[in-house]
C-alpha positions, -999 to 999 in steps of 0.1 A, spaced: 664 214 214 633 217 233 622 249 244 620 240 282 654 222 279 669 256 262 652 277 288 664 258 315 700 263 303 695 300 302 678 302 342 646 310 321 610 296 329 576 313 314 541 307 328 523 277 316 499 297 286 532 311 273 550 277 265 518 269 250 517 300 226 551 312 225 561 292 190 536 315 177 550 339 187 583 337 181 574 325 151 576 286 152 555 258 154 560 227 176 564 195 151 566 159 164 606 161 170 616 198 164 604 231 146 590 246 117 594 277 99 561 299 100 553 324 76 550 351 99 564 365 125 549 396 152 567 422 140 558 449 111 585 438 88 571 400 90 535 414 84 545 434 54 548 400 35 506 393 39 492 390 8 444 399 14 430 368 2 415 364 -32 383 356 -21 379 384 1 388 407 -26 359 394 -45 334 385 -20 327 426 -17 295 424 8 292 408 41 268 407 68 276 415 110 258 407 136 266 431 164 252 415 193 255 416 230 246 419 263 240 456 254 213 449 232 193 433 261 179 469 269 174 479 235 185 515 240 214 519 220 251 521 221 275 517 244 247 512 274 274 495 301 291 525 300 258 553 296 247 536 320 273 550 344 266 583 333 246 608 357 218 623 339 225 607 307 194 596 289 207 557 294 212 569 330 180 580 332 163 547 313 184 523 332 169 545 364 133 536 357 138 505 342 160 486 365 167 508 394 201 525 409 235 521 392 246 514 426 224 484 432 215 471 397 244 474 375 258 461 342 265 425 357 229 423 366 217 432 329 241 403 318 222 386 345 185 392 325 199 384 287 184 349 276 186 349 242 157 332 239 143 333 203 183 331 189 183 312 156 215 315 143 209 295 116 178 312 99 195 345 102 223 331 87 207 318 53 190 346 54 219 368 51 231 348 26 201 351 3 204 391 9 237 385 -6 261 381 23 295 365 6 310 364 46 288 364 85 306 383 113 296 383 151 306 400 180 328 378 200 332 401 232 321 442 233 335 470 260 317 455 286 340 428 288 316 396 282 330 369 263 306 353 237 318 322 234 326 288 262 358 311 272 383 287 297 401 315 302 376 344 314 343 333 342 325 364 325 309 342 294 278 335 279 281 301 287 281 306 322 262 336 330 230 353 310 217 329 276 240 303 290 246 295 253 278 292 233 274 320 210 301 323 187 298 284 182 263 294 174 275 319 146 305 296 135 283 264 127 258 284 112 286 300 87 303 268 79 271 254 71 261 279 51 296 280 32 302 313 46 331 325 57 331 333 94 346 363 111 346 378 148 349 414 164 367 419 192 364 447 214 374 438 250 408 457 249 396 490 262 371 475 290 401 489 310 389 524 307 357 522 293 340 511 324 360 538 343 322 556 345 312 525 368 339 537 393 315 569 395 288 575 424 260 605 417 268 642 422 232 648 435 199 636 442 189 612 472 215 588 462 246 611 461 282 598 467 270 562 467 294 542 446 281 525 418 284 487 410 323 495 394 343 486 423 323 456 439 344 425 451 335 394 453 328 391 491 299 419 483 280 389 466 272 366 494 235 359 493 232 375 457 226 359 427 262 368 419 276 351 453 312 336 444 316 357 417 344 385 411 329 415 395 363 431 391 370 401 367 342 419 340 349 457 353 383 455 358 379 487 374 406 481 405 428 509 395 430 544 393 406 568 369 427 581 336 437 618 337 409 634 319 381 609 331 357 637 346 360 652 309 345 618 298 374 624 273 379 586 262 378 594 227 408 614 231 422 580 249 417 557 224 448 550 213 462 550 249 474 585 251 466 615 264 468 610 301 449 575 298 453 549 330 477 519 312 460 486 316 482 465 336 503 437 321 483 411 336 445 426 317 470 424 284 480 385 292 439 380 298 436 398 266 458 381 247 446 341 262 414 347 257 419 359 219 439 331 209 415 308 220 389 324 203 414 321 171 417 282 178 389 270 192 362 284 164 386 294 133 374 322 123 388 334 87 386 374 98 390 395 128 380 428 130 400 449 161 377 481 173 412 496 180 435 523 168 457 497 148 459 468 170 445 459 208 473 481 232 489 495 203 517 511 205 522 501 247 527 465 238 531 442 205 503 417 217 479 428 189 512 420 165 512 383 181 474 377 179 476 391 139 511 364 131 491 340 150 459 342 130 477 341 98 501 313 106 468 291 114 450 300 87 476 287 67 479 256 83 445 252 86 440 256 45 473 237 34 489 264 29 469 292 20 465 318 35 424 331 38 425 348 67 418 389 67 426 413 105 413 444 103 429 476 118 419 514 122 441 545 112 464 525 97 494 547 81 505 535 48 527 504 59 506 490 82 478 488 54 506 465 35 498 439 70 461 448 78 431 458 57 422 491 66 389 496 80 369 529 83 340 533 106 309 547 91 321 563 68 338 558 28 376 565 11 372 593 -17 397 576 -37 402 543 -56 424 529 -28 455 509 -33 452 482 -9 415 462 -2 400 485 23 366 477 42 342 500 54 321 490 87 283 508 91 254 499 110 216 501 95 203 518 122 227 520 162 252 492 166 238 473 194 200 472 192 177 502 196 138 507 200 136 546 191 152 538 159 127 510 153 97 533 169 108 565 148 115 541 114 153 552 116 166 525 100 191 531 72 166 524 37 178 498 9 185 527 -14 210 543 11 225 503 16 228 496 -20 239 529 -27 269 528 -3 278 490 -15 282 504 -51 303 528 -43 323 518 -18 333 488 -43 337 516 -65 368 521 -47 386 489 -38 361 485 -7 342 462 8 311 463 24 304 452 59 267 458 72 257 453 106 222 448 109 207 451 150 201 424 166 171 425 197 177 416 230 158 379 225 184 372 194 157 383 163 156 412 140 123 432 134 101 435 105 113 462 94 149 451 90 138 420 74 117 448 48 150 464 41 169 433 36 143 419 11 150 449 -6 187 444 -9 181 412 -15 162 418 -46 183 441 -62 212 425 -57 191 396 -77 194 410 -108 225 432 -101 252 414 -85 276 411 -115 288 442 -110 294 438 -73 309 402 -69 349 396 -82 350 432 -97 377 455 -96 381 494 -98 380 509 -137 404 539 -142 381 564 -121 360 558 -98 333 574 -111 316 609 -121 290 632 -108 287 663 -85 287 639 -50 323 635 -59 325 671 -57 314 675 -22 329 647 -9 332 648 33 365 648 46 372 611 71 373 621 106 397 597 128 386 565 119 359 575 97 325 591 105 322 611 70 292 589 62 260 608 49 283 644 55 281 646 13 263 656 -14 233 631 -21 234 609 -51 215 617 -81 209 601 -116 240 628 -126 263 607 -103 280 577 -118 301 547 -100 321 520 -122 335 487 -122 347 462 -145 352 420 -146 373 417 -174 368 437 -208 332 447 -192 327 478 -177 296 487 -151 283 520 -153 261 525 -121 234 548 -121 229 562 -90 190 575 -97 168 573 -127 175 602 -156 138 623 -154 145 624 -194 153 588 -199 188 596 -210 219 584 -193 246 608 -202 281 592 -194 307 622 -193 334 592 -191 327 575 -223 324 608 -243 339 602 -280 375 600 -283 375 596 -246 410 588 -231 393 568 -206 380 542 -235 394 556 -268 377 524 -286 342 521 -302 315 513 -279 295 477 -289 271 468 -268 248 482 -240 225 463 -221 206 473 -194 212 448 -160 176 429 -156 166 449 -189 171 453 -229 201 458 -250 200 497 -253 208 521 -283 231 551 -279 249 584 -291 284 592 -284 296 629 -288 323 646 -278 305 656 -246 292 622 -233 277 588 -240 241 597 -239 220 561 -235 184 561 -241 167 537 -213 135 518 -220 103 533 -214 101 519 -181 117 529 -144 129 500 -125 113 493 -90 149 500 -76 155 530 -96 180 544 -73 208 522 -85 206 517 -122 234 491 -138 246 495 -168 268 464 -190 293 478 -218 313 462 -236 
């Protein structure tokens, strides 16, 4: 029976979007003369059957571009909220730079983004060369902008700022390059996030004039804005959360804590626009900036977008499924649905289930003072961090900043080369490797940081030195990473010590990754190999081949 027909017999009728979405998510599938079964359904039970994807499991390193109307400034993170922030030093730039909150606000900086020296394919096959095995981009941030030719949502980069399709940008680039393409979305909490644009200043000449927050669109006539509804990208027509003036939103995150609840109509938007993000550019990952899922636990729309995403990747790939949705503070059943991802920051463990960690080389949305004051992450710290964190059943997602006019800077591109040419000689014991029995050895282990909510432990530990070792294997090879260059020219393996538990077998061959074979000494103690007479130019990260 059709579904119209069987509501109609029950007094039933749904809006339009949902009779075109809501097979998904009940989940079903229109076919020519009936229904099919889908694979999953929204619900935890359904999601528990989701198996990660082989390739993603192997694939280890990928490559995000984090880019927005946010970087159009270039002063850092989260500006279309700073912004809104008396006294803040984003208040303060924003103040000399494009005037008064009140009368130049985020819309207007939307307004100045061209994109104009974009090239998503070059940066693309660049990233690929570094050693990129997947591309993300940022389909929409906090501030509410969607990336992509959004039917859905005015507030696009089609129709306002670079008046360029974006994400269809990104998408052909990936597919061209035989990368897999994934997305981050981040619009859930423009709810509260923009709450600061609902703020007016406390003192000064301009004190108690509103800001830009709670503009309608009959304030636009005879602006370049004129027959456009601001409250469509602020969404700020409703009252502040409980703990606002605290500027507590961290707190709020996972809609708690005294938070204003978006209303069901924002979810809906949400939830529209998402799905047609899903089908229109089919994207193999999604990575939610959410506790979870988007409105976890008020609503189960992040469980619909997530059986919706897998049930088209499988039908998309005949079958299989490739798709990956990534979720943050995930308690041990959810991590059976999701992949777990931390936010700057690294497991201490050989984790279970595929985990990913998400870091930034220098700010997430484009900054000068880290470019002026050389703040940038080096190669040593990126490598570093890959090896480990695949150390541990991790991969490795690296945003690199992204300017205003759509490039990167030189000394981004310096860094890259860098990765790039280590991971030259060195990939083997990156790509389609698994944990060994330990992680690894060494006193960082030691002093590992704590995580912190979703993360934020990175650079809190001990820093590597040539006493600190990281494994992996690929078959009946095992990779013994250095992380520094012994000043003696003796690696000493604690691991591999004779009679060893760990590997209880003799010890056949050594060879040095981009190097000689190597001789060594096994004594109860350790597996002391003597290195050539040579340091590598990427001493920091050492590889080791035994078999």
């Amino acid at each position: 029976m059709d579904r119209r027909m069987l509501l109609k017999q029950l007094g039933l009728a749904l809006p339009a979007y949902l009779l075109a979405t809501q097979g998904s998510a009940l989940g079903l599938a229109d076919s020519a003369y009936g229904y099919k079964k889908e694979r999953f359904s929204p619900d935890w039970k359904s999601l528990q059957g989701y198996q990660v994807p082989e390739w993603y499991k192997k694939a280890k390193f990928g490559i995000w571009a984090h880019w927005g109307p946010q970087c159009e400034p270039e002063y850092g993170d989260w500006y279309a909220r700073g912004m809104y922030e008396e006294g803040s030093d984003q208040y303060n730039y924003h103040v000399r730079k494009y005037g008064h909150p009140s009368q130049f606000g985020f819309k207007d900086v939307i307004h100045q983004w061209k994109a104009e020296e974009w090239n998503p394919e070059d940066l693309v096959n660049f990233y690929k060369r570094v050693g990129a095995k997947y591309f993300f981009a940022m389909a929409n941030h906090h501030d509410n902008l969607d990336l992509w030719n959004s039917s859905h949502h005015y507030w696009n980069s089609v129709n306002l700022g670079p008046k360029k399709d974006i994400i269809g940008g990104w998408a052909k680039a990936a597919k061209k390059a035989g990368l897999p393409f994934g997305v981050s979305v981040h619009a859930a909490h423009a709810w509260t996030w923009y709450e600061t644009a609902q703020h007016a200043d406390k003192k000064g000449p301009l004190q108690g004039v509103p800001y830009d927050g709670k503009l309608t669109k009959a304030a636009g006539k005879g602006l370049w804005w004129e027959g456009l509804d601001p409250q469509e990208l602020y969404v700020q027509n409703h009252p502040l959360s409980s703990t606002e003036n605290n500027l507590n939103i961290h707190a709020q995150w996972h809609w708690g804590n005294g938070v204003a609840l978006p209303s069901k109509e924002y979810c809906e938007l949400f939830y529209k626009r998402t799905i047609e993000l899903i089908d229109k550019y089919e994207p193999e990952l999604i990575y939610f900036d959410d506790t979870v899922l988007p409105f976890h636990p008020i609503n189960d729309i992040g469980l619909k977008i997530a059986a919706h995403h897998y049930n088209k990747s499988i039908q998309r790939n005949k079958g299989r499924l490739d798709a990956v949705v990534f979720g943050k503070i995930l308690d041990e059943m959810q991590r059976q649905c999701l992949v777990w991802d931390i936010e700057r920051g690294q497991s201490n463990v050989i984790e279970p289930f595929t985990w990913q960690t998400d870091t930034c080389l220098g700010n997430w949305h484009y900054d000068k003072r880290v470019y002026d004051r050389k703040g940038y992450k080096s190669a040593r710290t990126v490598v570093q961090t890959l090896v480990d964190v695949v150390s541990k059943n991790g991969n490795f997602l690296l945003n690199v900043p992204v300017k205003g006019n759509g490039s990167i800077d030189e000394q981004e591109r310096a860094i890259l080369e860098e990765v790039a040419a280590w991971m030259q000689v060195n990939s083997e014991c990156i790509y389609d490797t698994t944990p060994w029995k330990i992680l690894g050895e060494g006193p960082a282990l030691e002093n590992a940081a704590p995580l912190s909510a979703q993360g934020f432990n990175e650079g809190k530990g001990k820093p590597f030195t040539s006493e600190d070792i990281r494994f992996t294997q690929k078959g009946n090879i095992l990779y013994a990473v250095l992380m520094g260059w012994p000043e003696d020219g003796v690696a000493r393996i604690k691991s591999l010590s004779e009679g060893n538990i760990l590997w209880p077998g003799a010890i056949h061959n050594i060879k040095l990754l981009g190097g000689p074979a190597l001789t060594c000494q096994r004594s109860n103690t350790a597996l002391s190999i003597q290195l050539p007479d040579l340091r590598t130019q990427q001493q920091y990260a050492v590889v080791l081949k035994i078999t």
